[in-house]
C-alpha positions as CSV (number, residue, x, y, z in Angstrom):
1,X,0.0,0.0,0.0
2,X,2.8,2.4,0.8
3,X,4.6,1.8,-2.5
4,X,1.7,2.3,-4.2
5,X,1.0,5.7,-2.7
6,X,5.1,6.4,-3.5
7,X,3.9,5.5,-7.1
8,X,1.1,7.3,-7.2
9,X,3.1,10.6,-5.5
10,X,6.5,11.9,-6.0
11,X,9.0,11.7,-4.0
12,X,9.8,14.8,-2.8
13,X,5.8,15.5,-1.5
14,X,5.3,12.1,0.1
15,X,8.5,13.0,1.9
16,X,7.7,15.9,2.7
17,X,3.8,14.7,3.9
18,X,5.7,12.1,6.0
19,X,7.9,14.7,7.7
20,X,5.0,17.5,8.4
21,X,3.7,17.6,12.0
22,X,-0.2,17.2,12.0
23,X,-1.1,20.7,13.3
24,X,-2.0,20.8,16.9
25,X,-5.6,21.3,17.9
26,X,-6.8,24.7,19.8
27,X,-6.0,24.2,23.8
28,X,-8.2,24.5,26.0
29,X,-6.7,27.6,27.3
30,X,-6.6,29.7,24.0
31,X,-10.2,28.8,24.1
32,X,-11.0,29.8,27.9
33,X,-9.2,33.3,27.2
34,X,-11.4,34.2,24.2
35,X,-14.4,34.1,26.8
36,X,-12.4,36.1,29.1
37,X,-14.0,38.9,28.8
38,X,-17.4,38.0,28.2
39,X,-17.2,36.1,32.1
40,X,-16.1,39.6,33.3
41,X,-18.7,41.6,31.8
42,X,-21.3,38.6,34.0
43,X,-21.5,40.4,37.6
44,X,-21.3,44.4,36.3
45,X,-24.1,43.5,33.5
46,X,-26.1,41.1,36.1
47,X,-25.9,43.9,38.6
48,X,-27.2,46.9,36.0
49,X,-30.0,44.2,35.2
50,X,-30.7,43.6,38.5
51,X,-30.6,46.9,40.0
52,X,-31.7,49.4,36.8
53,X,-32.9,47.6,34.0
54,X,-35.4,45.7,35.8
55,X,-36.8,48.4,38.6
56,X,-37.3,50.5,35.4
57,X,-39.3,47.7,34.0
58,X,-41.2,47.2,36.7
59,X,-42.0,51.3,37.2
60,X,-43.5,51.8,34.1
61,X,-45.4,48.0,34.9
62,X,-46.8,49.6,38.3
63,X,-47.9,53.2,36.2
64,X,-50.6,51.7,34.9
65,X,-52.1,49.9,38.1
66,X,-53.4,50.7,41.1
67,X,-50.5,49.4,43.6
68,X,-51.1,50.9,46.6
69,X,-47.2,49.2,48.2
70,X,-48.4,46.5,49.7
71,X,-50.8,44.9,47.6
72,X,-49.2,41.9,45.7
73,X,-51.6,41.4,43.0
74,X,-52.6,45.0,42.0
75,X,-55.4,45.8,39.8
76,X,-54.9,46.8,35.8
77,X,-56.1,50.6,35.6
78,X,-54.7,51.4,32.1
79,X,-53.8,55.0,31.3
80,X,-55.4,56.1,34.4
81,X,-52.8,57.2,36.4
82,X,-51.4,59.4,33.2
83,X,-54.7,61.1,32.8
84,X,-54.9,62.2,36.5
85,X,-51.2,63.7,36.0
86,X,-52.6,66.0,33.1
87,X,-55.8,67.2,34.2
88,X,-55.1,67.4,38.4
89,X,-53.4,70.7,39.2
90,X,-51.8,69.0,41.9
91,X,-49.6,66.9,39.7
92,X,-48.7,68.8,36.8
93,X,-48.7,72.6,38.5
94,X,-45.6,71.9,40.1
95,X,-43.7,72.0,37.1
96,X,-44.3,75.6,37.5
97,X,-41.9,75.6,40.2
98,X,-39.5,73.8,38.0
99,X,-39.3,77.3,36.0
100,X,-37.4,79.0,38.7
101,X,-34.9,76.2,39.2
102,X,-34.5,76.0,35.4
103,X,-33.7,79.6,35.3
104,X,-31.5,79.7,38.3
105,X,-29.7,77.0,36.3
106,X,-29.3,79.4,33.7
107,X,-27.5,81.9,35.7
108,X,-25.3,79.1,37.7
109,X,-24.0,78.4,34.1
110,X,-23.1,81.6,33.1
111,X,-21.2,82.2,36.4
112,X,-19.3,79.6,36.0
113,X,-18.6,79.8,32.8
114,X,-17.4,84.0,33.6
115,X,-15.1,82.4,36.6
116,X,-13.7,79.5,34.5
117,X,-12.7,81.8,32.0
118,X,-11.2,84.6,34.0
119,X,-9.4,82.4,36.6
120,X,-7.8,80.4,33.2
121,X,-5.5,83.3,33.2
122,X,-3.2,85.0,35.1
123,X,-4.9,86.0,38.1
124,X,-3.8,87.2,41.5
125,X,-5.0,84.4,44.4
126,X,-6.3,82.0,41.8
127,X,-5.7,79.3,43.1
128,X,-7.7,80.8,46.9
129,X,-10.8,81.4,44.4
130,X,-10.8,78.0,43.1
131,X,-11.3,76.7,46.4
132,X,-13.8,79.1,47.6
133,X,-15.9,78.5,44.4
134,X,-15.7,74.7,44.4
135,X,-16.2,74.7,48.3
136,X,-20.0,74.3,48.8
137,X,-20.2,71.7,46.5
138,X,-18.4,69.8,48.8
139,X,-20.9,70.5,51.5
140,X,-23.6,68.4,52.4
141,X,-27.2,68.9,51.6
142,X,-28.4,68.8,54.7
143,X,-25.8,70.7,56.4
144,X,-26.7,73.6,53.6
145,X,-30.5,73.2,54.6
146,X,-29.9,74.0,58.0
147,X,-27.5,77.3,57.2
148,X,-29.3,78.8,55.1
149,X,-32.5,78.1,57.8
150,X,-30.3,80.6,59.9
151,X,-29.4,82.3,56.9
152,X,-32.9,83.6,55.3
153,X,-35.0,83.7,59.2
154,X,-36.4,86.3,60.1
155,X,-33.6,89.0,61.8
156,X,-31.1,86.3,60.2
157,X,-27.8,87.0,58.4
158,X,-29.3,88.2,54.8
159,X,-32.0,90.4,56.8
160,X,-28.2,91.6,58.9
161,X,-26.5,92.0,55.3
162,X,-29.8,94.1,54.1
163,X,-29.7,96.4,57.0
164,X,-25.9,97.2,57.1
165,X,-26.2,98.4,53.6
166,X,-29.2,100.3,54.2
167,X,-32.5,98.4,53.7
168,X,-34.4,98.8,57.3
169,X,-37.4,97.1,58.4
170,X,-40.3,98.9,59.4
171,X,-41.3,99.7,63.2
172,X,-44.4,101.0,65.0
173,X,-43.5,103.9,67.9
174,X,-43.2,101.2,70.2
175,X,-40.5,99.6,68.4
176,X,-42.6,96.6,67.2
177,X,-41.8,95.1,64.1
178,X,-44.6,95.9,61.4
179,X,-42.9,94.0,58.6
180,X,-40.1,92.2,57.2
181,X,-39.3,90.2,54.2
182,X,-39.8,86.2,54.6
183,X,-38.0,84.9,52.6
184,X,-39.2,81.6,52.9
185,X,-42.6,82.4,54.4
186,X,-43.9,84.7,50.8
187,X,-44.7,81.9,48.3
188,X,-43.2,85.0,46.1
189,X,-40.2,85.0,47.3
190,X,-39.6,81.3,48.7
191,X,-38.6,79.9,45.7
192,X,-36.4,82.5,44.1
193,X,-34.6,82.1,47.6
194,X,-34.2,78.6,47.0
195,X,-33.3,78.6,43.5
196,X,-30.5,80.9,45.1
197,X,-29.7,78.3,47.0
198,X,-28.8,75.4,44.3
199,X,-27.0,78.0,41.8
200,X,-24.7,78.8,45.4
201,X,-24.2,74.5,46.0
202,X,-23.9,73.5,42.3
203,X,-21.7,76.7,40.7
204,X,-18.8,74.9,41.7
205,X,-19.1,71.9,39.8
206,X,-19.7,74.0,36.7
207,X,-17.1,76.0,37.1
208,X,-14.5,72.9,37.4
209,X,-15.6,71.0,34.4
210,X,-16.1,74.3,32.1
211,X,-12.1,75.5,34.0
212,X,-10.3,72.3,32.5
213,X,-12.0,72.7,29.8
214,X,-10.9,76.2,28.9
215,X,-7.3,74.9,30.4
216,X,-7.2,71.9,28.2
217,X,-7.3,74.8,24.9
218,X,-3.8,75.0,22.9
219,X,-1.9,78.2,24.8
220,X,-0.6,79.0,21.6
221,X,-3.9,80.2,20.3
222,X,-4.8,82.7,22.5
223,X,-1.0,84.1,21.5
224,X,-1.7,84.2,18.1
225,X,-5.0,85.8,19.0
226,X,-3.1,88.5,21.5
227,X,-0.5,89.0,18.6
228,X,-3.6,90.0,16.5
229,X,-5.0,92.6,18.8
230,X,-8.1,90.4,20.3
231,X,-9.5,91.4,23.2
232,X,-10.6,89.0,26.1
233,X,-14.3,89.0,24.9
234,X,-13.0,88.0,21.2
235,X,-10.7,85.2,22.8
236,X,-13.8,84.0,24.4
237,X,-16.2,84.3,21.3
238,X,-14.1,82.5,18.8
239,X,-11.6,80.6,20.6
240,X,-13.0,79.1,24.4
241,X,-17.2,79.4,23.2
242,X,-16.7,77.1,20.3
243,X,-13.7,74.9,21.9
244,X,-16.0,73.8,24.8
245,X,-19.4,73.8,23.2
246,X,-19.9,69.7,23.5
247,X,-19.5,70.1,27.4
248,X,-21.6,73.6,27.5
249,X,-24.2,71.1,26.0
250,X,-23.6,68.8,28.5
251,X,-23.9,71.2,31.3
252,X,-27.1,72.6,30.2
253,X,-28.6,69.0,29.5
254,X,-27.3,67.7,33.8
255,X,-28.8,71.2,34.8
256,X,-32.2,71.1,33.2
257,X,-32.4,67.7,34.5
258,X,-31.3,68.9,37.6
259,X,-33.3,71.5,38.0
260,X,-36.6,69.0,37.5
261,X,-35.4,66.7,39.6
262,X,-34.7,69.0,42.7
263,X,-35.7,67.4,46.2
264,X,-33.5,67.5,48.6
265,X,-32.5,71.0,50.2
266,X,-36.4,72.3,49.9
267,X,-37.5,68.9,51.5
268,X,-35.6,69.0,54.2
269,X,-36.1,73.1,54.6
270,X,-40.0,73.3,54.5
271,X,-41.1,69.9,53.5
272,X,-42.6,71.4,50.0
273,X,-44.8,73.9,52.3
274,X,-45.5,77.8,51.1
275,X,-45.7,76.9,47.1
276,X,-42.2,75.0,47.1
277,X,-43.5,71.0,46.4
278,X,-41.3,70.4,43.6
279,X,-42.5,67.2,41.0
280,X,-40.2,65.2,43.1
281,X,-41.8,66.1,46.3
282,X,-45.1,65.6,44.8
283,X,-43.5,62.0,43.7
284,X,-42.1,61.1,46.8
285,X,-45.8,62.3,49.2
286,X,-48.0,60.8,46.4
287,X,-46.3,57.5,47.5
288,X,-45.5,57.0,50.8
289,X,-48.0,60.1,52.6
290,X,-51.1,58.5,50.7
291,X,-49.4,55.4,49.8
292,X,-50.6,55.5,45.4
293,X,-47.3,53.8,44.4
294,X,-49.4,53.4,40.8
295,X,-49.6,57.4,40.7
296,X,-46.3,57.6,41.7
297,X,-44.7,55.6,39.2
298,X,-47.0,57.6,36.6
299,X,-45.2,60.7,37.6
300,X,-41.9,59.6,37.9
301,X,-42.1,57.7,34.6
302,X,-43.6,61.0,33.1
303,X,-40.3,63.1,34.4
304,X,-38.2,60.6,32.7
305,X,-39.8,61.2,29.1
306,X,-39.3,64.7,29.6
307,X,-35.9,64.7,30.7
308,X,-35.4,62.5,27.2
309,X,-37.0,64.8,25.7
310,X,-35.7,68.1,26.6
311,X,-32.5,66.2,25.6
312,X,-33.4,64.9,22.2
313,X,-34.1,68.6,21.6
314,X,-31.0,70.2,23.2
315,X,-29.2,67.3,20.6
316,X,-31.0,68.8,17.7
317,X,-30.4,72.2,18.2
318,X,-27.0,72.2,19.6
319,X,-25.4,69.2,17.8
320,X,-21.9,67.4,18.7
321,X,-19.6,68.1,16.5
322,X,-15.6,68.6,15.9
323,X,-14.5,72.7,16.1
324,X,-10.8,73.0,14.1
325,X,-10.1,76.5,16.2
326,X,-7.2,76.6,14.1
């Protein structure tokens, strides 16, 4: 059989046939490292399932029932729930509130973009304003509720501030007090006070992202732009404005959210009283004061599709896209 096959073959292929190794099959190993990655990616995904994908699942399940938290077969109410959110001022009026927090927002960006950009340069104590900028962002929310409690009482420190410059409040002959601003008392001025309140906590954390962002610009661009006679408002129109755009985008996307989200510092300072129940509030007594987990879960599912919305919008208008500053 073999000389037939030499026969059949020359002789310098069979030798060389007879002489190759058979090539070695794929070890085990090789193949365990190819799924390597896939066993690491097991706990983090299997936690986000567990912990996010599901609970969201299950919230927008629960919108359209009746649960009431306890009940562990609720009842099927359809778009019941969404209905009541739309035509019950109780629900949607508080976005009202929202506006003041929005525009507060506004402002908290500006200022930080006007520090970030001065304190890029050459400044004197730079480095002491850094700190005191980024300082109360550090603080905790309800250490911040309970200073600025002392801070906007009655005969507090702003009403101090107000009457060393000048502003007095009014007194009877008898030295009574007649009238004095309260500040968290007037549902007109209660949450302007507070909206003051989040632009002081959250200007920090602005100001750092939009600083290394300015920082993280080519120096050699605002020489050529010096060397060209632009001023520091020019530097800042057609060299930092269009260098940071993506995360000005960004900002104004975390603060709008932000700003419809807000729960914690008017919670904890007048537990939503005098016009300052925020959507959240609203969210958080609609479930466990009256215990309508279904109406809860309406609202908070209906804050999530406006925060995606106000988003896709922001996206369309203000697109991502590459800036060649040179």
């Amino acid at each position: 059989m073999v000389a037939n096959f030499a026969q059949r073959v020359p002789r310098a292929r069979w030798t060389n046939a007879l002489r190759q190794p058979p090539k070695p099959a794929i070890s085990w190993f090789r193949r365990f490292r190819r799924l390597t990655p896939w066993i690491y990616l097991v706990v983090p995904l299997g936690l986000l399932t567990t912990f996010v994908y599901y609970p969201c699942v299950r919230l927008f399940y629960y919108s359209f029932t009746d649960w009431d938290g306890l009940t562990p077969h609720p009842s099927f109410v359809g778009l019941y729930n969404y209905r009541q959110i739309f035509s019950n001022p109780q629900y949607f009026d508080v976005f009202k509130v929202s506006l003041y927090y929005i525009g507060g927002a506004a402002v908290q960006i500006v200022v930080a973009l006007y520090f970030a950009t001065i304190l890029s340069f050459n400044v004197r104590f730079r480095n002491f304003w850094k700190g005191v900028i980024f300082f109360p962002y550090l603080i905790n929310g309800v250490a911040i509720a309970f200073i600025f409690n002392f801070f906007f009482a009655p005969g507090g420190t702003l009403d101090s501030v107000l009457k060393v410059i000048g502003y007095h409040n009014q007194y009877n002959s008898n030295g009574r007090l007649l009238s004095h601003h309260l500040w968290l008392g007037d549902p007109h001025l209660v949450n302007v006070s507070l909206a003051g309140v989040s632009v002081w906590r959250y200007l920090g954390l602005n100001f750092v992202l939009f600083l290394g962002a300015v920082q993280s610009i080519p120096g050699n661009l605002y020489e050529a732009a010096e060397l060209d006679g632009a001023s520091r408002w020019h530097q800042f129109r057609y060299i930092i404005a269009p260098g940071i755009r993506p995360l000005i985008g960004l900002s104004v996307i975390l603060a709008v959210a932000g700003a419809l989200a807000v729960f914690e510092v008017p919670y904890i300072m007048l537990l939503g009283a005098n016009g300052s129940t925020t959507f959240v509030i609203r969210t958080v007594q609609t479930a466990f004061t009256f215990h309508e987990f279904g109406q809860a879960s309406a609202l908070a599912v209906v804050l999530l599709l406006i925060v995606l919305a106000i988003t896709w919008v922001q996206r369309l208008v203000v697109p991502d896209k590459e800036v060649d500053l040179t």
